[in-house]
C-alpha positions as CSV (number, residue, x, y, z in Angstrom):
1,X,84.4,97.1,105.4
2,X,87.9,97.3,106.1
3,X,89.9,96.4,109.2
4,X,93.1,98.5,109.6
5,X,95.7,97.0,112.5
6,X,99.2,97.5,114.0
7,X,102.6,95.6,112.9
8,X,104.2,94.6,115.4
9,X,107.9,94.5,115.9
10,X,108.4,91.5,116.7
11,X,108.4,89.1,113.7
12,X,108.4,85.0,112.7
13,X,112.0,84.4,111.1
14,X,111.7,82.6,107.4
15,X,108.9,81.8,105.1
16,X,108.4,79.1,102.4
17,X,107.3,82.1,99.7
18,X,108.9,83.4,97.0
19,X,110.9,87.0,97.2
20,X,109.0,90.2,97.9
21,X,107.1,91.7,95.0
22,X,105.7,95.2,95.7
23,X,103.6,95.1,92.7
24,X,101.5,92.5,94.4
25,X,100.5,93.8,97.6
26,X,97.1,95.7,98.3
27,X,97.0,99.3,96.9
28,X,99.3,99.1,94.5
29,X,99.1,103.0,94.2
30,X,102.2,103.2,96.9
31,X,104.4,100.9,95.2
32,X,106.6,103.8,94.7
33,X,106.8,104.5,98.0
34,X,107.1,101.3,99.1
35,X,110.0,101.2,96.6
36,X,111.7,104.1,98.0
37,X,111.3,102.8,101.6
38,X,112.5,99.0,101.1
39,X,115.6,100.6,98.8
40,X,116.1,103.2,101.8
41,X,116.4,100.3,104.8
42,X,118.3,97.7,102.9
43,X,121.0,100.7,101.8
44,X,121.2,101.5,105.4
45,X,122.3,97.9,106.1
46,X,125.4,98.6,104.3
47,X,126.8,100.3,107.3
48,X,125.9,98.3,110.5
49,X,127.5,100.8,112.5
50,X,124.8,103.7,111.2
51,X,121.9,101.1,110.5
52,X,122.3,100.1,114.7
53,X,121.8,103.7,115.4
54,X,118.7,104.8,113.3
55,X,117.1,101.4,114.2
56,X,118.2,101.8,118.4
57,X,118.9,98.3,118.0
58,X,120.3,96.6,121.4
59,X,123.6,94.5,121.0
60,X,121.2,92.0,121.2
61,X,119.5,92.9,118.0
62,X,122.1,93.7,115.4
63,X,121.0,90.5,114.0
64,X,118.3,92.3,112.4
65,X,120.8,94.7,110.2
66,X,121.1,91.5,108.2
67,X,117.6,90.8,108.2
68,X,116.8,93.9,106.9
69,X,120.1,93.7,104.0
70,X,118.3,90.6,102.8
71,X,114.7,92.2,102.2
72,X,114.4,92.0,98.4
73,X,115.5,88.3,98.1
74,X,114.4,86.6,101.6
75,X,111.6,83.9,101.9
76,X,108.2,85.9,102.3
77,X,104.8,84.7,104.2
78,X,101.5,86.3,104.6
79,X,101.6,89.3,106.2
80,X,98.9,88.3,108.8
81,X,101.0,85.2,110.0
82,X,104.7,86.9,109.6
83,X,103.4,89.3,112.8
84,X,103.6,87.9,116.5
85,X,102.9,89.6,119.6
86,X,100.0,90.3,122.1
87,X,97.3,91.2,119.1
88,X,98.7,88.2,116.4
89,X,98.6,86.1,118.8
90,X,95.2,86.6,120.5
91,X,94.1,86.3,116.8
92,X,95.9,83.6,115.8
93,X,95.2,83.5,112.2
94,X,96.8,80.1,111.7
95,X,93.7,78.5,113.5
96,X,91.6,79.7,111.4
97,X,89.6,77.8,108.9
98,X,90.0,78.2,105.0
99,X,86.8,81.1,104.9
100,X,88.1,83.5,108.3
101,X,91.5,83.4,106.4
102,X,89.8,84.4,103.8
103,X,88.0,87.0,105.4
104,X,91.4,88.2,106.6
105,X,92.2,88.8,103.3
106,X,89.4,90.3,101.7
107,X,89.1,93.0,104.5
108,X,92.1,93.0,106.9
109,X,95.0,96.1,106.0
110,X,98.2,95.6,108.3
111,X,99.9,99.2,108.3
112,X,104.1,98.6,107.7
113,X,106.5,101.0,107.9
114,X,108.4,99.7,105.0
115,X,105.3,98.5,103.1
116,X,102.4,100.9,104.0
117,X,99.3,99.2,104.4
118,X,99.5,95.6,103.6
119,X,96.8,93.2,102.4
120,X,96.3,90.2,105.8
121,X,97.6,87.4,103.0
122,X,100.0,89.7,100.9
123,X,103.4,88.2,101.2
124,X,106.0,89.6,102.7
125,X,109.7,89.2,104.1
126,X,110.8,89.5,107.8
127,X,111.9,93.2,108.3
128,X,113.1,95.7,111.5
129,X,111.3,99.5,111.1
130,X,109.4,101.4,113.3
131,X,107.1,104.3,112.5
132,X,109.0,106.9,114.5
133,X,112.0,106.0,112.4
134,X,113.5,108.6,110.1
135,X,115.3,106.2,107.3
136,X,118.1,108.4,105.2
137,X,117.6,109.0,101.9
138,X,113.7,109.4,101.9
139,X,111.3,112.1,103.8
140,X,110.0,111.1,107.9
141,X,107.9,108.4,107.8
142,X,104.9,110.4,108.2
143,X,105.3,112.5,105.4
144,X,106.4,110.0,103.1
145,X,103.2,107.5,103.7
146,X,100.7,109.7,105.2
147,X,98.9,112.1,101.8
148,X,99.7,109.1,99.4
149,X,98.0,106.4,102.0
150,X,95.0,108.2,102.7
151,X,94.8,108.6,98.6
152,X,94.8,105.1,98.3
153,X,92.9,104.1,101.4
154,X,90.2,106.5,99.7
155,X,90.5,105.1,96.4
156,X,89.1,101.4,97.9
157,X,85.5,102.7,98.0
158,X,85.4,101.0,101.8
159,X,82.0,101.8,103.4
160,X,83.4,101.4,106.6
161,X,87.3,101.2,108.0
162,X,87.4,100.1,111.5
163,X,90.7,101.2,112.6
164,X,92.0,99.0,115.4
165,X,95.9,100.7,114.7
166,X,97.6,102.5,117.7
167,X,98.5,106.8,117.4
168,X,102.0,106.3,115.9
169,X,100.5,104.6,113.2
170,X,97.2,106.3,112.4
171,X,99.7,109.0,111.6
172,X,101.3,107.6,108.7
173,X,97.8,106.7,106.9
174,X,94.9,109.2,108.4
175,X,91.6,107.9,107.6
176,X,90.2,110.3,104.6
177,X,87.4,112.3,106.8
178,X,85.0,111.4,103.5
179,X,85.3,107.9,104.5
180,X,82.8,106.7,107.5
181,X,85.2,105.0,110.1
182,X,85.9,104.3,113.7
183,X,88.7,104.5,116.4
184,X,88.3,101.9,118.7
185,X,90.0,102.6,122.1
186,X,90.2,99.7,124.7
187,X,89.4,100.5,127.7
188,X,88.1,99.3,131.5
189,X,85.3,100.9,133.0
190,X,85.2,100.6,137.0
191,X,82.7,100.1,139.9
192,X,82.3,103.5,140.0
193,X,81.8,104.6,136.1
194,X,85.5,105.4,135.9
195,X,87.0,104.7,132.6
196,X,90.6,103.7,132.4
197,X,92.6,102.7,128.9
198,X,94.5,99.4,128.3
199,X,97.9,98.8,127.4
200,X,98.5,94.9,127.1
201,X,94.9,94.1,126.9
202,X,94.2,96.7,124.8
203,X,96.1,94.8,121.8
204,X,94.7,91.5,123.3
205,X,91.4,92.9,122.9
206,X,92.1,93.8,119.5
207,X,93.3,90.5,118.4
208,X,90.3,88.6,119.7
209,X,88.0,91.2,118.1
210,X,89.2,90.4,114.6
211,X,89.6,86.9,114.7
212,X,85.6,86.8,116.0
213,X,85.3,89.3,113.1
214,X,86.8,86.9,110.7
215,X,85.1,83.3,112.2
216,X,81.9,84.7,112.0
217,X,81.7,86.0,107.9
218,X,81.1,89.5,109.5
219,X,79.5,91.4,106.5
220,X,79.8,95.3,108.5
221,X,79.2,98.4,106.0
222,X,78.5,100.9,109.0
223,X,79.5,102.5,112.4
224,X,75.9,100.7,113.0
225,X,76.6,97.5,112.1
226,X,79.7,96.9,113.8
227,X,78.1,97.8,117.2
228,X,75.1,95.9,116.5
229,X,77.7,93.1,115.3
230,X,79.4,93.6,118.3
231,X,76.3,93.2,121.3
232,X,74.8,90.3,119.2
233,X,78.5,88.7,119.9
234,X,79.5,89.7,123.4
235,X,81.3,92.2,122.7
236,X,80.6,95.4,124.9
237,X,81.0,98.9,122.5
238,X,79.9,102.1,123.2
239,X,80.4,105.7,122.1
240,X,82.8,107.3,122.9
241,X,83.0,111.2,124.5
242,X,85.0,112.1,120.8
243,X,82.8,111.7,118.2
244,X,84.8,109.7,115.6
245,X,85.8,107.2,118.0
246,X,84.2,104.0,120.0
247,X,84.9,102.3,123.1
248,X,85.7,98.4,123.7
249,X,84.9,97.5,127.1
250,X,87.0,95.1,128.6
């Protein structure tokens, strides 16, 4: 089973790891890509003036022009406690013991913009790019990552990818349709049947989900499993009216 998430955009500042090394990370099939995407975003530094538009960075955040000049030599941490935000937080992977940590990392996939997907413990620096950006020098994000992802997301021989990401970035890695796999979509159903999707507590929802995924060992090789998983847990899941995806009730 694999677990696919969000980034988010905001980010914990340093690290205690050594400099980013692309040939480490999970699927090392898109380390060209990921080459051509880190060389892309620290050469737009070179010009704040450019780098502030393609980024839409406030006033507030030029900061991060420097962040993202420094990418191939800053401090790195795993990937799974570099991300903060409504899901990171929920799952708060620094609570974990030693084995959900480690079940982060044998079947959590964080999908980058600059890094594709990333491995829950792979190291990385802190960065600023979204998936709707369109970074000079290489092709829109979508095209860049999306055939070459799915390749590689194919190439793990996953019996199961539960795909907890939001739209913009299922888009850059599609789930290979050969692949069994599941949307999840949070939503709130209400006295009367009505169904209604989440924003906040959809990503709240999401976190909690893994990090229950992770404390308990879940060992999930099916669309089957995880809903059975899911009721013997307290979690409430149920089909959903499109085929390929499931519903979290919250």
């Amino acid at each position: 089973m694999l677990v696919l998430l969000p980034p988010s955009e905001t980010k914990r500042a340093g690290g205690a790891g050594a400099p980013l090394d692309l040939d480490a990370l999970a699927l090392p099939q898109l380390a060209s890509q990921r080459r051509e995407a880190v060389d892309a975003l620290v050469a737009l530094s070179a010009d704040a003036g450019i780098a502030a538009r393609v980024l839409k960075l406030s006033p507030r955040q030029l900061g991060e022009i420097d962040v993202n000049a420094q990418m191939a030599t800053a401090p790195t941490m795993p990937a799974i406690d570099r991300y903060t935000g409504v899901l990171f937080d929920a799952l708060d992977a620094a609570s974990l013991d030693a084995a959900g940590r480690a079940w982060l990392g044998a079947h959590v996939l964080i999908q980058s913009a600059p890094f594709g997907p990333v491995g829950a413990l792979d190291a990385i620096p802190a960065y600023r790019l979204a998936a709707g950006t369109a970074l000079p020098g290489i092709a829109p994000m979508r095209r860049h990552w999306a055939e070459a992802t799915s390749a590689a997301l194919a190439a793990t021989g996953a019996s199961f990818i539960l795909d907890l990401r939001s739209e913009a970035y299922v888009a850059l890695a599609p789930v290979p349709a050969a692949v069994p796999s599941a949307f999840v979509r949070v939503v709130t159903a209400g006295a009367d049947g009505t169904v209604r999707a989440l924003n906040h507590f959809n990503k709240h929802a999401k976190g909690e989900l893994t990090r229950a995924l992770a404390a308990t060992g879940a060992a999930i090789d099916s669309r089957a499993a995880f809903v059975d998983w899911a009721g013997r847990n307290g979690w409430s899941v149920r089909a959903s009216d499109r085929s390929e995806e499931l519903e979290l009730v919250v």
